[in-house]
ROLUMDO-359167 format. One line per 5 residues: number of its first residue (from 1); their letters; for each residue x, y, z of N, C-alpha, C. Coordinates in steps of 0.2 Angstrom, whole numbers. Example, Ala and Ser with C-alpha at 12.3 -4.5 7.8 and 13.67 -1.06 7.14 Angstrom:
2
1) AS) 66/-28/39/62/-22/39/66/-16/39 | 64/-11/35/68/-5/36/64/0/39 $
% end
This chain:
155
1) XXXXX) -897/-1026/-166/-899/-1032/-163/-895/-1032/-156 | -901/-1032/-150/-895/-1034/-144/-895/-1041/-144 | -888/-1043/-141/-886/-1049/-142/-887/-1052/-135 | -890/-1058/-133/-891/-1064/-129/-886/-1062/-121 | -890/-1060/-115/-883/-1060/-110/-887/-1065/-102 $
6) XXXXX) -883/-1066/-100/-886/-1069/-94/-889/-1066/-91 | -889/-1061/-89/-893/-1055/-84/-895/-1049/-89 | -897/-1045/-84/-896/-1038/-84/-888/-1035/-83 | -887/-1030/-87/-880/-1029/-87/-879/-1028/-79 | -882/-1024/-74/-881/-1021/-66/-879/-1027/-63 $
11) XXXXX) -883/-1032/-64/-882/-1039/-62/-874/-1045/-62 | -873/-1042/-69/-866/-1045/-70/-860/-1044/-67 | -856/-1050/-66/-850/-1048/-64/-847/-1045/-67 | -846/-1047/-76/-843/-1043/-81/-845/-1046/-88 | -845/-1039/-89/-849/-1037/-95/-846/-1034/-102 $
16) XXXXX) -844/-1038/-109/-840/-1033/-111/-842/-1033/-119 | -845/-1029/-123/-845/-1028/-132/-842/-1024/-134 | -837/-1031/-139/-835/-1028/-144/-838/-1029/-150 | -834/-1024/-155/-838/-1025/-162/-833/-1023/-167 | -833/-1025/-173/-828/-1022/-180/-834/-1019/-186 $
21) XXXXX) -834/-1015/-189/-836/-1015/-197/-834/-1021/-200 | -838/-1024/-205/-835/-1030/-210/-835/-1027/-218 | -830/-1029/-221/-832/-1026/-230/-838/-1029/-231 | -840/-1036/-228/-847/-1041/-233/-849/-1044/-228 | -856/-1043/-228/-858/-1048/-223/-858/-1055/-221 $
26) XXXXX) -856/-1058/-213/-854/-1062/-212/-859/-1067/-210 | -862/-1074/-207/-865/-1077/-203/-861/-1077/-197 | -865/-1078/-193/-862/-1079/-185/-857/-1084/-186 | -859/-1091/-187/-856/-1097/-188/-848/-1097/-192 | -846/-1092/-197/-844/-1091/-201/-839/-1085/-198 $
31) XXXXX) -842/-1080/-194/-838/-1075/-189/-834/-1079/-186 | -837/-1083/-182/-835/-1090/-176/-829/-1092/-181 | -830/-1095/-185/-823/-1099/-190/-817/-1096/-190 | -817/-1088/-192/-814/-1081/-194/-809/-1080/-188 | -813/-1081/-182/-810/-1077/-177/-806/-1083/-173 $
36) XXXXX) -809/-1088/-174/-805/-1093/-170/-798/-1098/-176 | -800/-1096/-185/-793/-1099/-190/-787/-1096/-185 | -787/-1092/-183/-781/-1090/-183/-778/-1089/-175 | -775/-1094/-171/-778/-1092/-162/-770/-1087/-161 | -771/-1082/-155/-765/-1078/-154/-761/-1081/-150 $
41) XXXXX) -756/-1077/-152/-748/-1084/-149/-750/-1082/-141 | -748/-1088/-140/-749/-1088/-131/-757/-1090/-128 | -758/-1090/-132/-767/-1091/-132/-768/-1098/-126 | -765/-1102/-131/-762/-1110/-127/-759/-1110/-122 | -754/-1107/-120/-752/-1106/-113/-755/-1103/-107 $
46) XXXXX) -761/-1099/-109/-765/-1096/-106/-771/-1101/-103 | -773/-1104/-109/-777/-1109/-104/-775/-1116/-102 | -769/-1117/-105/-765/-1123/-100/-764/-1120/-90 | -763/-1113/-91/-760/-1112/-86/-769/-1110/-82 | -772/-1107/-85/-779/-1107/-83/-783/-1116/-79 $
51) XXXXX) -780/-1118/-84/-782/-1126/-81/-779/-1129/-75 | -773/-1129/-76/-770/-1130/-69/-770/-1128/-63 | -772/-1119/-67/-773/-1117/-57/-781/-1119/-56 | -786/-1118/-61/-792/-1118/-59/-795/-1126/-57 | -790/-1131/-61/-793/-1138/-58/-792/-1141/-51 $
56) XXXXX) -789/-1137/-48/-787/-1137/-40/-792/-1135/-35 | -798/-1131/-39/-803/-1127/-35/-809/-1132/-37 | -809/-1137/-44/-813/-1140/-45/-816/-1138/-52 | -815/-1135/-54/-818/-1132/-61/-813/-1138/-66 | -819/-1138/-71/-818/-1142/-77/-811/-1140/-80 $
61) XXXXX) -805/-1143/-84/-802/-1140/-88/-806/-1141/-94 | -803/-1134/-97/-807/-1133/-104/-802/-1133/-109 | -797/-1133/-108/-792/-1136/-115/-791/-1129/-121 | -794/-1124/-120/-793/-1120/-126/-796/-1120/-131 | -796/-1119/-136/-800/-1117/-144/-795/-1123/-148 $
66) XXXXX) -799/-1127/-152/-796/-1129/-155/-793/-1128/-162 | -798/-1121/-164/-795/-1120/-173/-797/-1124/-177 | -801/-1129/-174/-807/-1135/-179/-812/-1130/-183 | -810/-1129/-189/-818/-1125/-192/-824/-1130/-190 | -830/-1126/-191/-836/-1129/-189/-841/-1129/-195 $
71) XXXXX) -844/-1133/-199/-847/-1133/-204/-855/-1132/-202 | -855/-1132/-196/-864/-1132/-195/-862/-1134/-185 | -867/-1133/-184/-868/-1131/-173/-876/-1135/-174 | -879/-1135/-168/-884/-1132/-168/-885/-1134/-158 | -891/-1131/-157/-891/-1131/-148/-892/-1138/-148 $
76) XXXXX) -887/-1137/-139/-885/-1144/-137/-877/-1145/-139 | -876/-1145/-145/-869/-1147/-145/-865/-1143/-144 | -858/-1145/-145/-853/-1141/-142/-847/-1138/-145 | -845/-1131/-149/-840/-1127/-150/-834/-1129/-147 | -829/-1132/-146/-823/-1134/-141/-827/-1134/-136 $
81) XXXXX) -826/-1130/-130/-829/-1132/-122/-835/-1126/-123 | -835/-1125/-125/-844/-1121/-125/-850/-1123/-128 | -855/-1125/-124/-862/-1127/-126/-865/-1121/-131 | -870/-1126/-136/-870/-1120/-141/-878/-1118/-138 | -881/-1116/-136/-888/-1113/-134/-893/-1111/-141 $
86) XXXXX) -890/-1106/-144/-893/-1103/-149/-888/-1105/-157 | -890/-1106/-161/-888/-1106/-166/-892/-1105/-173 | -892/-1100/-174/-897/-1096/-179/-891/-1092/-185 | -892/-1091/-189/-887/-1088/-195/-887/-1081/-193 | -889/-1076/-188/-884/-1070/-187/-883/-1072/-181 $
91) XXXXX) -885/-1077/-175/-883/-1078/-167/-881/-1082/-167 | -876/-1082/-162/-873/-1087/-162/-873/-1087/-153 | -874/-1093/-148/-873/-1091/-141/-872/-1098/-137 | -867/-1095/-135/-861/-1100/-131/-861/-1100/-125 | -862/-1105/-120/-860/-1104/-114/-856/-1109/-109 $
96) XXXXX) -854/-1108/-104/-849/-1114/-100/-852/-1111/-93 | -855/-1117/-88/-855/-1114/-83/-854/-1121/-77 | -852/-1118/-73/-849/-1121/-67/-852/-1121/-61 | -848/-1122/-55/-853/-1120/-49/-850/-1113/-46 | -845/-1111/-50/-840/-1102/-48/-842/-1097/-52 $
101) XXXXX) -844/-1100/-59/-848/-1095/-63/-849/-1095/-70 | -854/-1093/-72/-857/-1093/-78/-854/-1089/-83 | -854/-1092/-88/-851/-1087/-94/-854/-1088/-100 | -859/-1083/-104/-860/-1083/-111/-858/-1079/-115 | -855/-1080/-123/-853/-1077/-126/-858/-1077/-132 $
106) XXXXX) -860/-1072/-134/-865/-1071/-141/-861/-1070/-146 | -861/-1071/-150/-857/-1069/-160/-864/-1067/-163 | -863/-1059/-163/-869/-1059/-167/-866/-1056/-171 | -871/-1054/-179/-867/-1051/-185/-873/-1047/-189 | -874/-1042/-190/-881/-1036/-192/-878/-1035/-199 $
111) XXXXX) -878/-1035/-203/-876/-1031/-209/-870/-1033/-212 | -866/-1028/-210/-860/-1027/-210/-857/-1027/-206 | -859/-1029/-198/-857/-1029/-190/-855/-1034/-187 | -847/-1036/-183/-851/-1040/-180/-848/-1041/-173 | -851/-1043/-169/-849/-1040/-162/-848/-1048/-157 $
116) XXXXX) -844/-1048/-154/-843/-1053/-148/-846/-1049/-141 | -852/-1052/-137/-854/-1050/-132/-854/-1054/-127 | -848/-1053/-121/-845/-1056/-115/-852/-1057/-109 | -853/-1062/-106/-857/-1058/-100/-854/-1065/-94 | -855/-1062/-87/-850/-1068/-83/-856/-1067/-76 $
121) XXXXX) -859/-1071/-73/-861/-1071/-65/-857/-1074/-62 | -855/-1072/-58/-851/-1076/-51/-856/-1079/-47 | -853/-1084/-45/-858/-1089/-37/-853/-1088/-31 | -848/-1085/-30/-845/-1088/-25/-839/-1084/-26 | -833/-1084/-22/-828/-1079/-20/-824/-1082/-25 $
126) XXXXX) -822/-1090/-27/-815/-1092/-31/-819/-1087/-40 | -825/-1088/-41/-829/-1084/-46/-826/-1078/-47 | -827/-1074/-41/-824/-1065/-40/-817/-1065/-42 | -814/-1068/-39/-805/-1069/-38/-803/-1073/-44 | -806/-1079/-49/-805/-1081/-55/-806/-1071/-59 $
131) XXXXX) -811/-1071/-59/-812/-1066/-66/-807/-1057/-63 | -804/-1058/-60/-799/-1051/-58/-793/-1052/-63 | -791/-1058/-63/-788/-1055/-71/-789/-1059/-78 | -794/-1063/-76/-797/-1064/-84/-803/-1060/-87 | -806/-1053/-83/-810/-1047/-87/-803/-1044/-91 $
136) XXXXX) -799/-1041/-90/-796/-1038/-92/-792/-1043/-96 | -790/-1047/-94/-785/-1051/-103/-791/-1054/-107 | -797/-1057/-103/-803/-1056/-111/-804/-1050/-116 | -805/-1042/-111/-805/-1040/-117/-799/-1037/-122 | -793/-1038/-119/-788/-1038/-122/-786/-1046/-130 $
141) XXXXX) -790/-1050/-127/-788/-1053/-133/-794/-1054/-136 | -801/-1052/-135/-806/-1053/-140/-805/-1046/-146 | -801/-1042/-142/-801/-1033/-145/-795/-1038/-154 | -790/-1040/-150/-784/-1043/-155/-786/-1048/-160 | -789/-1051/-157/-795/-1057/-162/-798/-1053/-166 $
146) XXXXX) -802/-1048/-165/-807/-1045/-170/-803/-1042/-173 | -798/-1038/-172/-793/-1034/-175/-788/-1037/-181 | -788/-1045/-182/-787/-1047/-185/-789/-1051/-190 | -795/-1052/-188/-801/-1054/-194/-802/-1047/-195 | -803/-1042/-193/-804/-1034/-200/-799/-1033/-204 $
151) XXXXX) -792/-1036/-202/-786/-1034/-207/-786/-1041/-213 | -788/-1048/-210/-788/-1053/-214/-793/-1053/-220 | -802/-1050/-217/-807/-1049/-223/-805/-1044/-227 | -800/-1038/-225/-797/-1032/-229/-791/-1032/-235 | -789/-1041/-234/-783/-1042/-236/-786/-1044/-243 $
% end
């Protein structure tokens, strides 16, 4: 399954799919729960310090993930600070957008798969100069996030 992105990839500011093997298949919703029971340390101080500097440009604070399991989504409502667009039992598709730039995340789940797929357009220059170091520490913490739900469904 290709998973839900705002553009064509050429189009994208950035673009990132990860995925794991699971022992048993997962629903999206259910992924979503897995990967956010358990938030990484520092996580919290990343988007306090994200808010602070980006509410000065005018961007919404978003507060973080809150580790609230979800018993049921559906479009329209909202994940912590992500609107939910899609919610269907293997997709799952999130997004936050602004006037600097748009962000959706898809959770999808095939089989025994299941993958987080990033995708981000910029509007404007603080858009470009926001995502130069959150490309690279998003995909550094969604790699650790997945990497953790493999070891916790393995345990």
């Amino acid at each position: 399954m290709t998973a839900p992105m705002l553009a064509d990839p050429a189009r994208l500011a950035f673009h990132d799919v990860q995925s794991i093997a699971l022992p048993r298949p997962l629903g999206a919703l259910e992924a979503w729960n897995l990967v956010m029971a358990d938030p990484l340390p520092g996580l919290g101080l990343a988007f306090r310090l994200r808010d602070a500097i980006s509410s000065r440009f005018g961007v919404r604070r978003i507060g973080g993930f809150s580790g609230r399991r979800a018993e049921k989504v559906a479009a329209g409502k909202r994940l912590d600070f992500f609107l939910v667009e899609v919610s269907e039992p293997e997709v799952l598709v999130l997004t936050e957008r602004d006037r600097h730039l748009d962000v959706m995340t898809s959770i999808t789940t095939t089989g025994q798969r299941l993958a987080i797929t990033s995708s981000v357009i910029t509007h404007n220059a603080f858009g470009r100069v926001y995502m130069l170091p959150v490309a690279p520490a998003h995909r550094w913490i969604v790699r650790r996030m997945l990497a953790r739900v493999a070891r916790r469904l393995a345990a």
